[in-house]
N, C-alpha and C positions, 0 to 999 in steps of 0.2 A: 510494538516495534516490529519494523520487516526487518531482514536484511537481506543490505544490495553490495553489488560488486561496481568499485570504479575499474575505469578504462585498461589503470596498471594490474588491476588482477586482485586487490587488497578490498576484504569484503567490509561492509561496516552495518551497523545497527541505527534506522532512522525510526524517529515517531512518526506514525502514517499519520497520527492526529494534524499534523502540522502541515500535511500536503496540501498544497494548494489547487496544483496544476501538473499533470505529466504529459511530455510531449515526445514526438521523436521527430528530430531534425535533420540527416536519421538517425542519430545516436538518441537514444530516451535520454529526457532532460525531464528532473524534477524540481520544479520548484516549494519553497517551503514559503507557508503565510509571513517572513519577514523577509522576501524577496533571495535568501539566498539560494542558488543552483547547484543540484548536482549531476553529473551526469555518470550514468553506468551503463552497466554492459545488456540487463536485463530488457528482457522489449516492454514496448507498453502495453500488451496483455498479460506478460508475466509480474509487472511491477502493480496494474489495476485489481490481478486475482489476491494479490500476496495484501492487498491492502482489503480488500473485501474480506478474505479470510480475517483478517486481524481485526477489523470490524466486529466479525462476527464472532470473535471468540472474545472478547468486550463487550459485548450486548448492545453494539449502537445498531447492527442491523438487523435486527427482528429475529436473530436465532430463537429467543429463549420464547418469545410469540410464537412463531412456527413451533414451536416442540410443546407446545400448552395448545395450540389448536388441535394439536393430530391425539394430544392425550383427552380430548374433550375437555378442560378444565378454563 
């Protein structure tokens, strides 16, 4: 889960799993894979790091690979 802040200031908790697509129109606009949109405050480098982070404390992005390469193992 990230969390992001809407427009009014009130933050909430999304599954990054479900991200589809993040834009900025220029507001950042997220879409989730069953079409619905949110838009927040956060830009679209801070909403792409916070989903990469999340990735990778989940294991979909090759943390625990990177930490097995540097151990040799």
């Amino acid at each position: 889960m990230i969390t992001v802040t809407r427009l009014n200031g009130k933050t909430f908790s999304l599954n990054a799993i479900y991200i589809e697509t993040v834009e900025s129109f220029p507001d950042t606009t997220i879409t989730l894979t069953n079409g619905k949109k949110y838009v927040v405050r956060e830009s679209h480098e801070e909403v792409t790091a916070n989903v990469e982070t999340f990735y990778m404390r989940i294991a979909l992005l090759g943390k625990v690979k990177a930490e097995e390469d540097e151990d040799g193992e």
